[in-house]
Phi, psi and omega in degrees: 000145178266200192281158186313161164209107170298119180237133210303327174208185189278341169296299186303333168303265171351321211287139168121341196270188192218195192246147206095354185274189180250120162238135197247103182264088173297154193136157146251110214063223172256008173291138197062021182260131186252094167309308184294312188299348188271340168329301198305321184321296200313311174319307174311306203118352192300189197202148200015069127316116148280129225229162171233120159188139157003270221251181155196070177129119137246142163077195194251334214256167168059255194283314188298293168311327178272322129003277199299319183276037179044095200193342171224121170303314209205127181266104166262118169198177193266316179252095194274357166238127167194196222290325165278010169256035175311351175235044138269294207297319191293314182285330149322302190293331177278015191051009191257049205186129175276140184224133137244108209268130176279086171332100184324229209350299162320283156355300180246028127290328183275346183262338174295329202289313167294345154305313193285321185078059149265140189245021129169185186212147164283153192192109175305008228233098205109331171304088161136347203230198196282016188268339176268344180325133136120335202272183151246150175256162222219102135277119175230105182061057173033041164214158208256149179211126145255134157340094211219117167279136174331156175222135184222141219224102183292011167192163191208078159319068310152119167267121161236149208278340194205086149280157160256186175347304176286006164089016161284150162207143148287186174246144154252114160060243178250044180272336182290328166032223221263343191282003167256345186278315178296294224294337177255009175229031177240159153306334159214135167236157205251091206254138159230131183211149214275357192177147190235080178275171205266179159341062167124046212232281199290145174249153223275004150261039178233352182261158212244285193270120165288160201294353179302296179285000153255143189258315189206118179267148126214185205273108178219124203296146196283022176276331190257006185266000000 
């Protein structure tokens, strides 16, 4: 990866990805979801996604809209229901959406694990029910482990509260989620952030993600974030 490359709005963040891909989407719910760029997403047009996120969907807005527009195939998430997830819950129920559930640790174990370039781990998380079907299991030190491979992403969509020039970023509060686990285990990541300082702005025991793993920022004001 080169240097962040600042780009003037979230359509231009976005242009390139393509159909088919795995985009790995931060957030819990919508804290920390980076709304506009997933606007942007929907707008392009793409097709059979595979989408990585906490969730799937609230409401009509953000993950829920790109949903609604037939734009994502198959869903990796921990909580695909709640109160507000009527058009996940309809397109399941219609076949039209592939679901694979992830156990919330796991998850961000696994998406940790591709970053690190592990190429997979035992985990106890799971063991016995049916989320383990299929898998293999591990006696260790007299307790059961399944067998759980990395999720790695061809883009990593990201809410971040501030980056600089160099593609560094902090975080706000638990807006941080999932997004330093994503910014590293996708091939290109995508940052929308509320401010842009310059080199050497931040200061460097408060940045969570280095500026290595970001690819493209851009800047979106916080009524559209």
């Amino acid at each position: 990866m080169g240097k962040a490359r600042i780009v003037p709005d979230a359509d231009a963040a976005v242009a390139g990805i393509e159909d088919g891909a795995t985009v790995l989407v931060g957030g819990f719910g919508t804290a920390g979801q980076p709304m506009a760029l997933v606007d942007a997403l929907r707008r392009t047009g793409v097709r059979d996604l595979t989408v990585v996120n906490n969730n799937a969907g609230n409401g009509d807005v953000g993950l829920a809209a790109l949903l609604a527009a037939g734009c994502v195939r198959r869903i990796i998430c921990s909580f695909p229901r709640q109160t507000d997830s009527w058009v996940f819950d309809g397109l399941y129920r219609d076949g039209r959406i592939e679901l694979e559930l992830v156990p919330q640790g796991n998850l961000a174990e696994r998406m940790r694990a591709a970053g690190a370039g592990i190429g997979a781990f035992f985990c106890p998380t799971g063991v016995g029910t049916p989320l383990a079907e299929g898998k293999e299991t591990r006696t260790i030190d007299g307790r059961d482990y399944v067998l759980e491979y990395p999720i790695r992403g061809d883009v990593a969509l990201v809410k971040a509260h501030r980056a600089d020039t160099a593609g560094n970023l902090v975080y706000r509060k638990t807006a941080r989620n999932f997004g330093p686990v994503m910014a590293a285990a996708a091939t290109n990541t995508i940052v929308e952030v509320d401010d842009i300082v310059e080199a050497g702005a931040l200061d460097p025991e408060h940045v969570v993600t280095p500026g290595i793993y970001v690819d493209r920022i851009v800047r979106v004001a916080e009524e559209a974030s």
